[in-house]
N, C-alpha and C positions, 0 to 999 in steps of 0.2 A: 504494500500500500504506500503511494507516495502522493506528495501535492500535485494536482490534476493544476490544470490551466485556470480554470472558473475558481480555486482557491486562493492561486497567487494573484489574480485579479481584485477579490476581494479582501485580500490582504493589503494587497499594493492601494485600495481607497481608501481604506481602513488610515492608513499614514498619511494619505492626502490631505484627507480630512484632518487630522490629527493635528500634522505639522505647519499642512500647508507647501503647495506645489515648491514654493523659494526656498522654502528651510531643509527639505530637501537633499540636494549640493551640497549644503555650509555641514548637514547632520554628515552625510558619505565621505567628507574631505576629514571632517572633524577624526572620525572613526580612522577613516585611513593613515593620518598621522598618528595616532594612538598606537595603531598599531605597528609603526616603524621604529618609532619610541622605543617600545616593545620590545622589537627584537636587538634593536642596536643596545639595547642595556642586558639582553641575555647573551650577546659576544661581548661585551665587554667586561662582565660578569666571568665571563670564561677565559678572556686574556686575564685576567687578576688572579685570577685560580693558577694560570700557567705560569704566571709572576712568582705566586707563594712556594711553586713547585719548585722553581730554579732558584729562588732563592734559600729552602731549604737546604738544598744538596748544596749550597756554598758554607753554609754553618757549616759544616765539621771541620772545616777545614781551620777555620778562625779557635772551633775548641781543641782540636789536640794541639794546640799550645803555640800555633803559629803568630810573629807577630803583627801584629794590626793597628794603625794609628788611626785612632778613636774619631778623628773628623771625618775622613774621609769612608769612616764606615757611618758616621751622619749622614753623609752624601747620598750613603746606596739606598740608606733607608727612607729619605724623602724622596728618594731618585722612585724605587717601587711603591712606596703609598702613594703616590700622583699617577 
């Protein structure tokens, strides 16, 4: 069973009336950016993650005892939070 023609018709008045033929546009645009929003903060979400990874596997090297000057691991640190 799926939507037949004569329901997405009535659907489709149902919003006309609703919105109004204008508002329409400005609702599908609106939507459409939400949803690029969307995705571009779920890859970016996911390069952070790749960030935390590589930055991981660079600790050990700083704890078995190598030396490290303290600024310049300031550096990395606001280098990967941004």
């Amino acid at each position: 069973m799926g939507i037949g023609g004569q329901e997405l018709l009535l659907i489709l008045a149902i919003v006309v009336i609703l919105f109004g033929a204008k508002k329409i546009p400005e609702l599908a645009k609106g939507l459409g950016k939400g949803i690029k929003n969307f995705k571009e903060e779920m890859k970016s979400d996911s390069n952070d993650a790749d960030d935390i990874k590589t930055a991981s596997t660079t600790t050990p090297k700083e704890v078995n005892g190598a030396h490290h000057d303290t600024a310049s691991s300031e550096t990395t640190k606001t280098t990967t939070q941004a």
